[in-house]
ZALUMMAR-914287 format. One record per residue (C-alpha): x, y, z. Coordinates in steps of 0.25 Angstrom, whole numbers, padded with zeros to 4 digits. Layout:
<atoms>
ATOM    xx    yy    zz
ATOM     X     Y     Z
...
</atoms>
This chain:
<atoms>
ATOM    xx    yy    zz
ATOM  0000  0000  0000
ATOM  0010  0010  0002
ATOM  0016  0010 -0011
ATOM  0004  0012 -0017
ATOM  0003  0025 -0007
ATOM  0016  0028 -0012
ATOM  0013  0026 -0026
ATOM  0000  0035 -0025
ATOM  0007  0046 -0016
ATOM  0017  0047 -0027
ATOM  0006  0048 -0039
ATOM -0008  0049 -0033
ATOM -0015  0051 -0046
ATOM -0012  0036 -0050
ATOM -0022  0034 -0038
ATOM -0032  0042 -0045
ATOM -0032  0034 -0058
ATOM -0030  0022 -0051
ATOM -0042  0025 -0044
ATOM -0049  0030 -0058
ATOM -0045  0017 -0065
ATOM -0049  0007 -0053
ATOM -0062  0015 -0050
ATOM -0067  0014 -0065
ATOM -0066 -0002 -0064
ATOM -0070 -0002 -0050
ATOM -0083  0007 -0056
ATOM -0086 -0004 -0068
ATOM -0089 -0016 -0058
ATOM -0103 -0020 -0058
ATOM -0108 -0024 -0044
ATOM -0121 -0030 -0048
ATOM -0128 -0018 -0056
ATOM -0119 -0008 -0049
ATOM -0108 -0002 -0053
ATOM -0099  0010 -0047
ATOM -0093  0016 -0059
ATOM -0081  0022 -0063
ATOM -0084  0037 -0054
ATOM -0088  0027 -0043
ATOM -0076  0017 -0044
ATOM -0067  0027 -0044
ATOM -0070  0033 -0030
ATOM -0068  0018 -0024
ATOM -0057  0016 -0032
ATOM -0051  0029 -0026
ATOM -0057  0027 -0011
ATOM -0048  0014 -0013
ATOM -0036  0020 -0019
ATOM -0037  0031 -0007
ATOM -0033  0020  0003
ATOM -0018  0018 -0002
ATOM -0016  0036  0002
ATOM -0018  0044 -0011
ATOM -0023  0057 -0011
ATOM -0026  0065 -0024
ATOM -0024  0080 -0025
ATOM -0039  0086 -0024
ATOM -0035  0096 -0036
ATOM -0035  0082 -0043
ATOM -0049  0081 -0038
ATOM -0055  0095 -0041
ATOM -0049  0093 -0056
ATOM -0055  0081 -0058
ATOM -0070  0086 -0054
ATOM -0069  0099 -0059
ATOM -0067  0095 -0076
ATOM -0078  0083 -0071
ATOM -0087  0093 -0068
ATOM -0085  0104 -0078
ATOM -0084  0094 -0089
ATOM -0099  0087 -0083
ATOM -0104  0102 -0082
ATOM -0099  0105 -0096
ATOM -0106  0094 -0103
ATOM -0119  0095 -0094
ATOM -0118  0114 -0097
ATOM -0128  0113 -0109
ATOM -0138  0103 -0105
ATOM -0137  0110 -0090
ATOM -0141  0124 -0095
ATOM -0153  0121 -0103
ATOM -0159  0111 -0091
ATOM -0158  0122 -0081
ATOM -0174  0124 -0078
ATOM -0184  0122 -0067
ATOM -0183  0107 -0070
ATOM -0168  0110 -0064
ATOM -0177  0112 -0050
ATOM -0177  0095 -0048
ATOM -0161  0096 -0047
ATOM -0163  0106 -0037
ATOM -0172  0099 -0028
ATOM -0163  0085 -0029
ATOM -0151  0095 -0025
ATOM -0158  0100 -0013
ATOM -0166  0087 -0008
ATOM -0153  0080 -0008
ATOM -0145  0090  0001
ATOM -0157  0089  0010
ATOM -0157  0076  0012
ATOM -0141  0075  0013
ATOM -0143  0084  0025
ATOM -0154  0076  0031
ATOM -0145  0063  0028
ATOM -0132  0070  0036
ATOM -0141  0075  0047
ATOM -0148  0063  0050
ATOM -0135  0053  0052
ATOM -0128  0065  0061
ATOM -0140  0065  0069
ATOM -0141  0050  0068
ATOM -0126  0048  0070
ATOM -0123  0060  0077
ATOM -0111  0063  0068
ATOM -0107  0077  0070
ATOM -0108  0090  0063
ATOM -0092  0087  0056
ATOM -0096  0071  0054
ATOM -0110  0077  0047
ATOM -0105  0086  0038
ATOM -0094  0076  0033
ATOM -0104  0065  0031
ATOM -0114  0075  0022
ATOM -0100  0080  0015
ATOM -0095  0065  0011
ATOM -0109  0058  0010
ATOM -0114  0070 -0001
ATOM -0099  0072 -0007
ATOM -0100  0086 -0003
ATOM -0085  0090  0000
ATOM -0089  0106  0003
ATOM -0097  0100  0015
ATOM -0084  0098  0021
ATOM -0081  0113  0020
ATOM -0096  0118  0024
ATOM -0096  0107  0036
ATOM -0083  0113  0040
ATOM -0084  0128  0039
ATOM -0098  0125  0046
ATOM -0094  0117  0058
ATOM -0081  0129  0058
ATOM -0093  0139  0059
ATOM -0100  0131  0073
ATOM -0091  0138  0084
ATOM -0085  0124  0089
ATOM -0071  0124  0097
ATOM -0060  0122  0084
ATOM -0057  0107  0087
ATOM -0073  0104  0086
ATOM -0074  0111  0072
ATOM -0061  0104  0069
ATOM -0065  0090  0072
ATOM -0080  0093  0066
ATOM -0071  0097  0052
ATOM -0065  0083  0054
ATOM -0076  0076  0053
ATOM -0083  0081  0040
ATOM -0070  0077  0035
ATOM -0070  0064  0041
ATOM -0085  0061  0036
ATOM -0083  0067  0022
ATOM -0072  0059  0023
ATOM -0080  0044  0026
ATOM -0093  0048  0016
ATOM -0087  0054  0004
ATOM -0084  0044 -0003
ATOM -0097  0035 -0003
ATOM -0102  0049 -0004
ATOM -0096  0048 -0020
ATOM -0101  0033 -0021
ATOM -0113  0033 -0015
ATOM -0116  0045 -0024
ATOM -0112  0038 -0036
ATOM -0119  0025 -0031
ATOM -0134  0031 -0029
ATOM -0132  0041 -0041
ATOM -0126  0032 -0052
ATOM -0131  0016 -0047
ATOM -0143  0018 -0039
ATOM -0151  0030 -0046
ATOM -0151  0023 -0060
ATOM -0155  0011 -0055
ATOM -0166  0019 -0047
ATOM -0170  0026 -0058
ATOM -0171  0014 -0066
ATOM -0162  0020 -0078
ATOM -0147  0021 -0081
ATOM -0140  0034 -0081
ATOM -0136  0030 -0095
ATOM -0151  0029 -0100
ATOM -0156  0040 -0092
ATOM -0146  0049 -0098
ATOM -0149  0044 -0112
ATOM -0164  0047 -0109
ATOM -0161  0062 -0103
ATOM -0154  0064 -0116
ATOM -0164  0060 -0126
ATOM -0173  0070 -0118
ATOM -0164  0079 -0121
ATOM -0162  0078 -0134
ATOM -0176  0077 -0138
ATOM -0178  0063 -0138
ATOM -0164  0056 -0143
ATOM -0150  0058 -0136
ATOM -0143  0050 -0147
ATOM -0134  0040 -0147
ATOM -0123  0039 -0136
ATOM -0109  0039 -0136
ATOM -0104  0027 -0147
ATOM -0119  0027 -0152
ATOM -0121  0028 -0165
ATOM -0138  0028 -0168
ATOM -0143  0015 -0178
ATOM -0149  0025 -0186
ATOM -0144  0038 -0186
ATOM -0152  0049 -0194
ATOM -0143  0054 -0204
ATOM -0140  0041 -0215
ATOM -0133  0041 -0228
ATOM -0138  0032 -0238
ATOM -0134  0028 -0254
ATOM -0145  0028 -0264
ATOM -0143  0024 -0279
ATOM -0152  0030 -0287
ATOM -0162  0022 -0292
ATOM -0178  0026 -0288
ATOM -0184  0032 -0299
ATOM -0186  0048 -0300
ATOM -0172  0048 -0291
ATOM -0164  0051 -0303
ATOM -0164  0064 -0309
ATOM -0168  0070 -0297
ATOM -0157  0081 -0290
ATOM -0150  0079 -0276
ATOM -0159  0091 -0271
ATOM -0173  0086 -0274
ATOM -0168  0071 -0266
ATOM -0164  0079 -0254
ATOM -0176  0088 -0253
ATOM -0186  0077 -0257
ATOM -0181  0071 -0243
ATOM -0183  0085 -0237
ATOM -0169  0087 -0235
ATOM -0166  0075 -0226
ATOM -0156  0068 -0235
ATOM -0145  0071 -0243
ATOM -0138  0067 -0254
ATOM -0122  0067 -0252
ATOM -0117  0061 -0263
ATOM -0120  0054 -0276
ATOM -0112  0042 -0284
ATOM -0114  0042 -0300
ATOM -0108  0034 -0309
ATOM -0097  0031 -0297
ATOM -0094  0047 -0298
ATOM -0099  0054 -0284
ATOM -0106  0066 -0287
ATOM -0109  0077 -0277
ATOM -0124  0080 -0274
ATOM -0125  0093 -0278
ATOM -0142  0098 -0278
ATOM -0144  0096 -0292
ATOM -0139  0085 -0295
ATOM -0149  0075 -0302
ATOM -0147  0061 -0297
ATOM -0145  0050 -0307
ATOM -0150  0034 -0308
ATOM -0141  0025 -0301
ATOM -0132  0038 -0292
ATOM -0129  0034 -0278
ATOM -0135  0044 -0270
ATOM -0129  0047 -0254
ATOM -0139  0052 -0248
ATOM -0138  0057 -0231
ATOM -0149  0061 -0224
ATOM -0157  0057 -0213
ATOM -0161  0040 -0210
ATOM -0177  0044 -0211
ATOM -0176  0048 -0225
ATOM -0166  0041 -0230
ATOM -0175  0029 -0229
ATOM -0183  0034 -0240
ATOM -0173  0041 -0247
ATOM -0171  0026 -0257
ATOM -0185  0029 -0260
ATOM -0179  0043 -0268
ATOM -0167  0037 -0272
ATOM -0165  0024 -0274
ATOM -0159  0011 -0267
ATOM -0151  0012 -0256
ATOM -0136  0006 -0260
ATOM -0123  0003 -0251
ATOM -0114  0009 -0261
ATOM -0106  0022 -0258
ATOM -0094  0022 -0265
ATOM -0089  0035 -0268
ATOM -0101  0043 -0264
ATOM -0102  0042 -0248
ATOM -0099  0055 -0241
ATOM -0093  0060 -0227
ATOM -0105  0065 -0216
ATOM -0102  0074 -0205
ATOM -0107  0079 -0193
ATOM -0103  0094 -0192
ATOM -0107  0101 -0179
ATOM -0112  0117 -0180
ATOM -0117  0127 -0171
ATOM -0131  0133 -0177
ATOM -0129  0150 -0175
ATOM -0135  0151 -0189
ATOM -0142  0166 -0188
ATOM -0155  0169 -0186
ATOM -0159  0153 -0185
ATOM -0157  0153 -0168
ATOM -0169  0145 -0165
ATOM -0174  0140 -0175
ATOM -0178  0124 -0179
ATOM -0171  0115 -0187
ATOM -0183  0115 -0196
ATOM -0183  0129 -0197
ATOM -0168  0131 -0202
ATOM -0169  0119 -0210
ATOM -0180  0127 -0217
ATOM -0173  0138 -0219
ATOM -0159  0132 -0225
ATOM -0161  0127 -0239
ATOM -0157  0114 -0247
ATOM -0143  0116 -0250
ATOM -0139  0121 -0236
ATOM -0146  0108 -0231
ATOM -0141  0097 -0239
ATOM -0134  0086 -0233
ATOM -0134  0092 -0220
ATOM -0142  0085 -0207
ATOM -0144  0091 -0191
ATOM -0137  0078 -0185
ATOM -0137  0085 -0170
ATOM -0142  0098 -0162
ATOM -0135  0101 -0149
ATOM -0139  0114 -0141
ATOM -0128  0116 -0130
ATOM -0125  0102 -0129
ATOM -0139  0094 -0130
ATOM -0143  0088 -0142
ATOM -0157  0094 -0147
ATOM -0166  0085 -0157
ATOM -0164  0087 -0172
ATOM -0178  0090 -0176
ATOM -0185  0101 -0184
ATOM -0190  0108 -0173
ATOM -0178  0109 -0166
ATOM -0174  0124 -0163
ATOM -0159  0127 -0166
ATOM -0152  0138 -0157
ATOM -0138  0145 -0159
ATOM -0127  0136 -0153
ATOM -0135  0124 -0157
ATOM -0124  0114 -0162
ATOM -0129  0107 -0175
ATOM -0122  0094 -0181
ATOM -0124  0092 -0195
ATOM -0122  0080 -0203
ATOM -0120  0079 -0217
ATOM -0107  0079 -0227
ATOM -0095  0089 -0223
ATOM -0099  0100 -0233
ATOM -0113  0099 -0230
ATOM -0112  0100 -0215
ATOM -0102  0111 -0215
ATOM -0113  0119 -0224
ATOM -0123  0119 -0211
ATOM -0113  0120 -0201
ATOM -0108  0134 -0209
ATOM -0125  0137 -0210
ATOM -0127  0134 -0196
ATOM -0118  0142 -0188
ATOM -0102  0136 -0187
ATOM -0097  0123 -0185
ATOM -0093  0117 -0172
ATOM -0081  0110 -0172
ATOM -0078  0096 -0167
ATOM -0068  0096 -0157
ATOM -0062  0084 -0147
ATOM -0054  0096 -0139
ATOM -0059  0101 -0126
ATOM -0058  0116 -0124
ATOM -0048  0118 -0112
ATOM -0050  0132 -0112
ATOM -0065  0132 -0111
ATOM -0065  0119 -0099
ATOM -0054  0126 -0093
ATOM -0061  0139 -0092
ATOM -0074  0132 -0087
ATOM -0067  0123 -0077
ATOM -0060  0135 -0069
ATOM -0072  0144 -0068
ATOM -0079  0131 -0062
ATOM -0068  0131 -0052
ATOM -0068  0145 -0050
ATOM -0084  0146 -0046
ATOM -0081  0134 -0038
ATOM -0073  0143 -0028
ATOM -0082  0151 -0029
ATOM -0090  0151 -0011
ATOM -0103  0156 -0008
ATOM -0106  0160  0007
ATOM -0120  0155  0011
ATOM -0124  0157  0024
ATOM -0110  0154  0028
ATOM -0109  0142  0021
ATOM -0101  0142  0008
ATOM -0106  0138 -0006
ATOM -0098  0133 -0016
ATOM -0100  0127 -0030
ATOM -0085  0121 -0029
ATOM -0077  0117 -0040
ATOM -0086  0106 -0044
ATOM -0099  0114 -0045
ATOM -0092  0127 -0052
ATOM -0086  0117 -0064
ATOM -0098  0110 -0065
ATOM -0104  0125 -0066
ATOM -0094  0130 -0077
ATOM -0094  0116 -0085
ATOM -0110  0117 -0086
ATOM -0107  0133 -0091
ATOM -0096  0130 -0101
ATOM -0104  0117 -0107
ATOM -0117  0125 -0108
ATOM -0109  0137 -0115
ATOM -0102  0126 -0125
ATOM -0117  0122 -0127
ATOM -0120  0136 -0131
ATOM -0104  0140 -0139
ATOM -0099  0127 -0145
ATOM -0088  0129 -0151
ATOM -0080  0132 -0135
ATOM -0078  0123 -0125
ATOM -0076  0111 -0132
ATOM -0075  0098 -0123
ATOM -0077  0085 -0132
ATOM -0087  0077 -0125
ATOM -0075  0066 -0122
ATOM -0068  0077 -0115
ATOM -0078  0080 -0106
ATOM -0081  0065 -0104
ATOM -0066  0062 -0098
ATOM -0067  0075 -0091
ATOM -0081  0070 -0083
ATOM -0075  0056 -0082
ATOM -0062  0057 -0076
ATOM -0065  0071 -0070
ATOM -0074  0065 -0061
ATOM -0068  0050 -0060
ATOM -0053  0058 -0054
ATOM -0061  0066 -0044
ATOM -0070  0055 -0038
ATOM -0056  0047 -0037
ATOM -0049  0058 -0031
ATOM -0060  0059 -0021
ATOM -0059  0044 -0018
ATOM -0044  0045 -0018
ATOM -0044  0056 -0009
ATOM -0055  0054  0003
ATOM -0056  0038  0001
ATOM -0043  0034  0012
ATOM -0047  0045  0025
ATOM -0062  0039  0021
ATOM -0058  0026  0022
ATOM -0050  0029  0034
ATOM -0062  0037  0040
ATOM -0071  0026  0040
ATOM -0062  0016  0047
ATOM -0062  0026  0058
ATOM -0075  0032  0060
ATOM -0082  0019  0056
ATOM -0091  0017  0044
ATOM -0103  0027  0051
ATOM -0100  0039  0042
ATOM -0098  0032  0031
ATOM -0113  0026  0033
ATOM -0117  0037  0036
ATOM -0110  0043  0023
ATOM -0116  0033  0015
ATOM -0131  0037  0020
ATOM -0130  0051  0016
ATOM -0123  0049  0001
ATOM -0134  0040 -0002
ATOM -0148  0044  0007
ATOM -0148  0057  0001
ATOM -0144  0051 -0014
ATOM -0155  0041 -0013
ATOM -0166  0051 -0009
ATOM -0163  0062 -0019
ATOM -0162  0051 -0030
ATOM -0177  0047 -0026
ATOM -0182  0062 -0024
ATOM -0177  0065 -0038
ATOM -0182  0053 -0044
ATOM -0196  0054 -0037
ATOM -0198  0068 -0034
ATOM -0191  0075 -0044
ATOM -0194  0065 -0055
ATOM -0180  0063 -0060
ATOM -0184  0051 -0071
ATOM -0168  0050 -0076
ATOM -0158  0043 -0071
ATOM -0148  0052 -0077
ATOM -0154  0064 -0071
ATOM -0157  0061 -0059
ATOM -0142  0054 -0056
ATOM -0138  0068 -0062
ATOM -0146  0075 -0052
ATOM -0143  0067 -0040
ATOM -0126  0068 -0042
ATOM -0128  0082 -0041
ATOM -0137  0083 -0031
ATOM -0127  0076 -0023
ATOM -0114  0082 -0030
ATOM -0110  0068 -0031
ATOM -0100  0071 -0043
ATOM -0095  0057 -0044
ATOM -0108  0050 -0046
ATOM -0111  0062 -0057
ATOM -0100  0055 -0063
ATOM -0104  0043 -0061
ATOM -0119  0047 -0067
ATOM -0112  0053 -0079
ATOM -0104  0041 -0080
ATOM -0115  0031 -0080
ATOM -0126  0041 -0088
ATOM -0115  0044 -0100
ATOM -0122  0059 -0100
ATOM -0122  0071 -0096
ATOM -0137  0070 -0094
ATOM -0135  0069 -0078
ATOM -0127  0081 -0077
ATOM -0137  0092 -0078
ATOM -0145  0088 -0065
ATOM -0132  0084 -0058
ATOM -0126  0101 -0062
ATOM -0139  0106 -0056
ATOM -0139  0098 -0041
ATOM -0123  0098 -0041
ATOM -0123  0113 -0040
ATOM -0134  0113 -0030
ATOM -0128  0102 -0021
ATOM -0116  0109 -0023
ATOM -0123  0118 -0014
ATOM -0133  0111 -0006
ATOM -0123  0100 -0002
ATOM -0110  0108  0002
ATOM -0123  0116  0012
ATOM -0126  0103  0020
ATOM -0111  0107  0027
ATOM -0116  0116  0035
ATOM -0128  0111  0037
ATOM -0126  0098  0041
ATOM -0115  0105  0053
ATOM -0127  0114  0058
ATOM -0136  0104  0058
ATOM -0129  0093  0064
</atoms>
């Protein structure tokens, strides 16, 4: 065992990959139905790690969750702006029932107990993971007029309970919020994610990552010309006999390709390319002429080419409506693949209202493409580099409002680090929405940023308070940790069934979002996200985070004036 001290004294990072690397497998074994996870494993794999003396710089810590959460506010900005209503008032209320019945639960096992105001506070700061509790707790017990070595011994014990309870404070956390509610609810956070999405999107949220749709709405399709009235017709009457909804790319004559200019007549046996969408292409051998596999020579490249619509005088105005107004020419060959209005996909329909920043993807050929792109407004450019400059910017402001302390009553409010990041993240993504051609983070970036953002801080944690836990408990006995146990999970349990039953919370997703940040349970948000593979959970978890922030970092002095 010592060399292993040694060997971690001498590189104490190695003890936090170590612990990344054994709690990801850990997280992956099934017992029965259950399974931890990787955010999960990786705070046992850590507590374990802890045992052998390692300690990990908190700056370490305070990194790691500070790109997790500006990178899950980022993603989340868009969606969170628009959803800010009086619907919001069910966040609210799950936020403040669950502080109330956290307080109830520490007050009734100090009176039951008779655990003191220090032991109290301690057990309400690691039960609920609440590390500002320590400060409140303390300044409040400093604040009672006891002789010093009373207050000092008091300060000890928050210490020593937040010490015992913090860390099944994480895990049971994660347990409740990422095993138990979606059994509860009946639902995977996975599927309930998919269904908010289609919501969202009016119906369809498309296929997921490496999922490609079994019939996709745009087809290409070879004809030879063979019906009879086909031939001598132009390539302009075709196209707008089927109301603009196909278009022909290429023609094949006499094994010369020939480009299809508007006027050009077709003649018997040409083989037609012809792109448009699946529904009429169906019909479109009945025009034409039998469908044949042969291409040589007259296949052609499609691309998707992304726009932002700014086109003057046409802000609000449908799809329907534009199309009306754009003639033939500018039309041809070119086909609405995708909307997305600061983020969310919107349905492509002809009543669907376009608005300046909306970003368009058009498919069709190259030339074609880059024709409506120029009509739209300008082109966006794909891009796999994260803009530094802009996340950099976004990520220090967080930090900044994070120091920033209001006084309230005596008892000082803060949002921290965490809750100004996740404030400036939901402010830089919704203003990416709105100008997209700043801020670029690809969404792969973001992904790595949320993953092991949140994964090193949970292990920090673990490697950190896991040992003088551990040491805690062999001398106090397991009585706080019990006692730590009932308060992480009474109050989860109870908000999870208020919002299912009173506030009518009928996704998994949603609620789980909700309940995390009711909480401030940031590892089982992780472990939501993880499991959902959205960002759907992250709207009702910004809302309750920022007021637990609050709510939660109050009960410090409460609990020590009413114990």
């Amino acid at each position: 065992m010592e060399w292993i001290h040694d060997l971690f004294k001498t590189a104490p990072v190695s003890a936090l990959f170590l612990s990344l690397a054994a709690g990801y497998l850990i997280g992956q074994i099934n017992f029965g139905k259950f399974q931890l996870g990787g955010v999960g494993g990786s705070l046992i794999a850590a507590v374990i790690v802890s045992q052998a003396g390692v300690q990990i710089d908190n700056g370490v810590k305070s990194v790691m969750f500070a790109v997790f959460i500006y990178a899950v506010g980022y993603d989340s900005g868009p969606q969170f702006f628009s959803s800010i209503n009086r619907r919001t008032l069910r966040e609210i209320a799950m936020a403040v029932f669950l502080a109330v019945t956290a307080l109830a639960s520490v007050l009734v096992c100090a009176k039951l107990f008779g655990l003191n105001k220090g032991l109290a506070a301690g057990l309400a700061g690691g039960a609920l993971t609440q590390s500002a509790i320590i400060g409140t707790a303390g300044d409040a017990i400093a604040r009672l007029g006891l002789p010093a070595d009373q207050t000092k011994l008091l300060q000890a014990d928050v210490a020593i309970a937040y010490a015992v309870t913090y860390v099944f404070g994480s895990l049971g956390a994660i347990i409740v919020c990422v095993n138990i509610l979606p059994k509860f609810m009946g639902q995977s956070l996975k599927d309930a994610s998919v269904e908010a999405e289609k919501a969202l999107a009016g119906g369809d949220a498309g296929p997921g990552p490496g999922q490609i749709s079994a019939l996709p709405a745009l087809v290409g399709r070879s004809y030879r010309v063979t019906r009879d009235g086909a031939a001598g017709r132009t390539v302009a009457q075709i196209e707008i006999d089927d109301h603009d909804m196909i278009a022909i790319e290429r023609i094949r004559r006499a094994g010369r390709v020939l480009e299809p200019e508007p006027d050009l007549a077709l003649e018997a046996d040409d083989v037609v390319l012809v792109v448009g969408r699946r529904e009429v292409m169906v019909s479109a051998a009945a025009h034409i002429g039998e469908e044949v596999a042969d291409t040589d020579g007259s296949s052609v490249v499609m691309q998707k080419r992304q726009g932002v619509f700014t086109k003057r005088g046409m802000n609000h105005v449908s799809i329907g409506e534009v199309r009306a107004t754009v003639d033939h020419d500018m039309r041809h060959g070119v086909y609405i693949h995708g909307i997305t209005r600061a983020g969310r996909a919107l349905p492509v329909l002809p009543e669907t209202q376009l608005n300046h920043g909306d970003v368009i993807t058009f498919y069709g050929s190259p030339r074609d493409t880059k024709r409506a792109v120029d009509a739209a407004g300008y082109e966006l450019p794909y891009s796999d580099k994260t803009d530094f400059i802009y996340m950099g910017v976004g990520i220090v402001l967080g930090l900044l409002i994070g120091l920033i302390v209001v006084n309230v009553g005596g008892v000082p409010l803060t949002l921290g680090s965490g809750g100004g990041c996740l404030l400036t993240g939901l402010l830089f993504g919704w203003m990416r929405g709105k100008h997209p051609m700043y801020g670029v983070m690809p969404p792969a970036a973001s992904q790595l940023l949320k993953d092991f953002g949140l994964a090193a801080f949970v292990a920090v944690v673990g490697l950190n308070s896991g040992l003088q836990a551990v040491v805690t408990v062999k001398q106090s006995g397991l009585t706080l940790f019990l006692l730590g146990v009932f308060v992480t999970l009474f109050p989860l349990v109870l908000t999870m069934l208020f919002g299912r039953y009173v506030l009518r919370y009928d996704n998994a997703a949603l609620l789980a979002g909700a309940l995390t940040g009711s909480r401030s349970a940031n590892p089982a948000f992780g472990g939501v996200l993880d499991k959902a593979e959205s960002s759907v959970p992250t709207v009702p978890f910004a809302i309750t985070y920022a007021l637990a922030n609050v709510l939660l970092t109050l009960l410090g002095p409460l609990v020590v004036g009413l114990v």
